[in-house]
N, C-alpha and C positions, 0 to 999 in steps of 0.2 A: 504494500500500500504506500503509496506516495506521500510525501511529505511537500504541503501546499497551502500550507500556513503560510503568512509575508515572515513571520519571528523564528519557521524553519528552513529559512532558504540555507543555514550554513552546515545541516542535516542533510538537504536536500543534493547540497553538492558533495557532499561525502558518500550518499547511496547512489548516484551518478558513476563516481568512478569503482565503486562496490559492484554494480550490474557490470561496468564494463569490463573487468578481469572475471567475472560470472563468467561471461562469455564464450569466452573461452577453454572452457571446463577442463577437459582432459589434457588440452594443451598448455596449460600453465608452465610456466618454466620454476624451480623451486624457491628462487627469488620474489617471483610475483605472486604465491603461492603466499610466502610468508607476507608480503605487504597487503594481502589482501585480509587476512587474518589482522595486522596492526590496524587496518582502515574500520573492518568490523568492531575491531575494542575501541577504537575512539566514539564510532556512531553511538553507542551502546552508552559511552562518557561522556559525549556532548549532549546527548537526549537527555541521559538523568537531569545534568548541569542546568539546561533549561527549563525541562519540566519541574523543575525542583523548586526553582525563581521565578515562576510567573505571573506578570503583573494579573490584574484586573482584566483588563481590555487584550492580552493574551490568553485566561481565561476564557472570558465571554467566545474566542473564536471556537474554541477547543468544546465548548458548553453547544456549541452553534451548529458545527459539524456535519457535513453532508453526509458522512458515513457512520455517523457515533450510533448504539443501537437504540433501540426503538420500545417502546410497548412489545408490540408484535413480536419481540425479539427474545423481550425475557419471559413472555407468556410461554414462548419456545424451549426456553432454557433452565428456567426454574422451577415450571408451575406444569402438572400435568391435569386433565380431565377438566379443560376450561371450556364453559359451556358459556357463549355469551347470549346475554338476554337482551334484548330491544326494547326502544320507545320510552317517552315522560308518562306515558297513558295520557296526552292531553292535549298536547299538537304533533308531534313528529320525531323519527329518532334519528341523534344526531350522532354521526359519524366520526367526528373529531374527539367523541369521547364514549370509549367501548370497556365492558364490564360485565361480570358473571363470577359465577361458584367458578374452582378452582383448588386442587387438589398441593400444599405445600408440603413435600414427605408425606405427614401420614394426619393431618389434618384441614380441614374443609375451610378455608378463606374465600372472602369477597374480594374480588379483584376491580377495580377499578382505574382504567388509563388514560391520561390523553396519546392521541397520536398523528404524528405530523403526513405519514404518508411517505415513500421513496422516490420511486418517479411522478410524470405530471400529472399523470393521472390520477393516481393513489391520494398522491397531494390534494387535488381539487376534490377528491370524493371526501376526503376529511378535512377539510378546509382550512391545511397547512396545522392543525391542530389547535386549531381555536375554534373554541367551543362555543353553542350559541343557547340561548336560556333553555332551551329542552334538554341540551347534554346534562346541564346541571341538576335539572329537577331528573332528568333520569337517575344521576350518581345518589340524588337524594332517594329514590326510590330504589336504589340497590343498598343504600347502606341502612336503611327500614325495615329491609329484607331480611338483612344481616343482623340486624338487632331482635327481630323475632325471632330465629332460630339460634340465636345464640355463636353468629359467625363472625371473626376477627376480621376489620375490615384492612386491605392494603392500598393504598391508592400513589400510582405512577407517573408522575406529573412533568411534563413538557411540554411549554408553552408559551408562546412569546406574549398570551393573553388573550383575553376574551373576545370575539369578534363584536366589530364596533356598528357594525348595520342599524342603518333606520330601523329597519323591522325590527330587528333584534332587539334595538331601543325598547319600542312598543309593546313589543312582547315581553317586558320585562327583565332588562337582565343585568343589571343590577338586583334588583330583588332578589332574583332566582341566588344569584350570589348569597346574598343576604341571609336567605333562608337555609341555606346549606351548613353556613357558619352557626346560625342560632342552632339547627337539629344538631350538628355534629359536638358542638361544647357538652350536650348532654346525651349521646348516644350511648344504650347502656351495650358497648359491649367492645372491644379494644379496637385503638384505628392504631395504624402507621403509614404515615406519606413517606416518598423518596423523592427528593427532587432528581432527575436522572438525567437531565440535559438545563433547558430553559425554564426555569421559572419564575414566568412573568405577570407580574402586576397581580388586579381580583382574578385574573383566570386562572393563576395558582394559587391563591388563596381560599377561590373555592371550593377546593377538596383535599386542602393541605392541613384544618384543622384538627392536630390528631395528638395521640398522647405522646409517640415519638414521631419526630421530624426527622428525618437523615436527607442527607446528600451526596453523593456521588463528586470523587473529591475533585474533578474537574467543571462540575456544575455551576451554575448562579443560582440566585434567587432575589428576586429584588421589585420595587413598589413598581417602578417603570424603566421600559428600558434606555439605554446610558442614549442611547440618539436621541428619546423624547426627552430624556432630562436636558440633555445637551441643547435641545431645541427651547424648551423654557426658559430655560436657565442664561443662554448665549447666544440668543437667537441662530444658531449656527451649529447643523449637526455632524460638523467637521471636528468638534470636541466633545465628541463622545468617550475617547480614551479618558478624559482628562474626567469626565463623568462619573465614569464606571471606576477609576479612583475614589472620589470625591464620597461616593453611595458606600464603598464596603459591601461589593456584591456576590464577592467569591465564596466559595465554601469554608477556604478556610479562615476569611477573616467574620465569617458568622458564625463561627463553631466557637473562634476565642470572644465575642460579643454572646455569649448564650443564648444566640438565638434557635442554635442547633443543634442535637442532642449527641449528633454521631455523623464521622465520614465513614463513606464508604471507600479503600483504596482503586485506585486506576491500576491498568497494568500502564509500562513506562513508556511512554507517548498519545497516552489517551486512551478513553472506552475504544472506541473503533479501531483499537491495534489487534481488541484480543477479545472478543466479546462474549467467550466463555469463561476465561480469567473472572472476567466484570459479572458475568451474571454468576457465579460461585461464591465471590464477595459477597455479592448484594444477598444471594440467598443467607451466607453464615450471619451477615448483618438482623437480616429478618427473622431467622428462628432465634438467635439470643435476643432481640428489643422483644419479640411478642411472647418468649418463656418469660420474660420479666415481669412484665404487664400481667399476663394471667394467672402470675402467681398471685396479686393482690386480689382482696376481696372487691365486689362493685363498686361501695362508698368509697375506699380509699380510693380505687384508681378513679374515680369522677372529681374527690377531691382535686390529687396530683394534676388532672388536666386544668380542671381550673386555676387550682396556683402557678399552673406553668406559665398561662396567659399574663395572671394577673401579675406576674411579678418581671415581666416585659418591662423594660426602662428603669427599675426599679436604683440602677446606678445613678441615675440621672440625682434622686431625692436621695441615695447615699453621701453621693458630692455636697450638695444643698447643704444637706445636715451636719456634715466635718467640718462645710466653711465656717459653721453658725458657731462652732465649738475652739475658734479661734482667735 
């Protein structure tokens, strides 16, 4: 897989000349043999080197990724006997957000994903993976589902956000957000969100309200994305990099702000290097946060989600309070 990031072109020119003694196979001379071997160890040294340091706005690329995997992907790779169910029961069922029972090991979860789509087509049937007030009230009406039968909800969230149509307007959607937020604060029965690429703005929020949050440790997650900030902010969405700083959108500067419970590791150059690697992670991630959670009684774990909310900012009034003591 190519390396085709602008922040990998010095990657890029080292698997360049890496293909080109490939080439060669049998005819290596033992010289080139061994230089092709030092070329592999540096790749291998450059890539940590970078992927080790990367900003915000080389995040976000890596988070963005045409090949990074999917819903459709870890449904493939972690999750067996997934039955997906259709429709809000009330307008229409929407594509960019699919969901059903699903088999983890040896117990029964509700799966709930967004999903972008590969090619154009796939894309335009799921509308880039933004979702529209019915995906939502659907996810509402799977995790309803999941709450009467006693089924730990999981929800896999990529999304640059919620689609912004007239219609969609009309049809509520905000709301639909709304609503999802108020049922999930008290849904009796475990959630866990992963942020697994883009998580943007209320379209991730509205199925991200859960007891643990995790992210995929090349992910974002953030109010809006660094161009619309950038657009607000500077009227000019040519400083989005300087944005996507400014916000603290990376995983792992939301993990050291508590806003995030748990990374989940990348293999070395991103999810899309290795997406079995990634989807093995992400399952060991999920069976120990939901053995945790189910070990609590109902009240406590309703408490725990609630104080996890409420205590959001909560530095902010620590600061306040040390100043006053001085």
């Amino acid at each position: 897989m190519a390396y085709d990031l602008e922040f990998e072109k010095p990657l890029a020119e080292i698997e360049k000349r890496i293909l080109g003694l490939q080439k060669k196979k049998d005819r290596l001379k033992p010289d080139e043999q061994k230089h092709l071997q030092e070329l592999e160890q540096e790749l291998g040294t450059k890539t940590a080197e970078i992927y080790t340091n990367l900003n915000a706005w080389q995040t976000v690329q890596v988070a963005r990724h045409k090949d990074r995997p999917h819903t459709t992907d870890y449904l493939r790779l972690i999750f067996e006997d997934f039955f997906e169910l259709h429709g809000d029961r009330n307008f229409a069922d929407d594509h960019a957000i699919m969901g059903g029972p699903a088999m983890l090991d040896d117990q029964r979860v509700m799966i709930i994903g967004q999903e972008k789509g590969r090619d154009l087509k796939d894309m335009q049937y799921r509308n880039v993976g933004m979702p529209r007030p019915e995906g939502y009230r659907k996810a509402g009406r799977l995790m309803k589902q999941a709450e009467k039968f006693h089924i730990p909800v999981v929800c896999l969230i990529d999304t640059s956000g919620a689609f912004v149509g007239l219609e969609d307007e009309e049809r509520g959607q905000s709301e639909a957000i709304a609503a999802n937020l108020y049922m999930m604060a008290r849904l009796k029965t475990p959630i866990i969100a992963v942020i697994i690429g883009e998580g943007g703005s209320g379209g991730a929020l509205g199925i991200s309200l859960a007891d643990r949050l995790l992210m995929l440790q090349n992910s974002i997650y953030t109010v809006a994305a660094p161009e619309a900030a950038a657009s607000i902010l500077w009227r000019d969405k040519v400083f989005a990099p300087q944005a996507a700083e400014a916000m603290r959108i990376s995983a792992k500067e939301l993990k050291e702000a508590a806003l995030v419970d748990d990374l989940v590791p990348e293999p070395l150059g991103g999810a899309h290097r290795n997406f079995q690697t990634t989807a093995d992670n992400l399952k060991v991630a999920l069976l120990k946060h939901l053995a945790e959670i189910q070990s609590l009684d109902l009240e406590t774990m309703l408490e725990q989600r609630y104080q996890k909310f409420r205590s959001i900012g909560e530095f902010g009034l620590l600061e306040k309070a040390e100043a006053s003591l001085v």
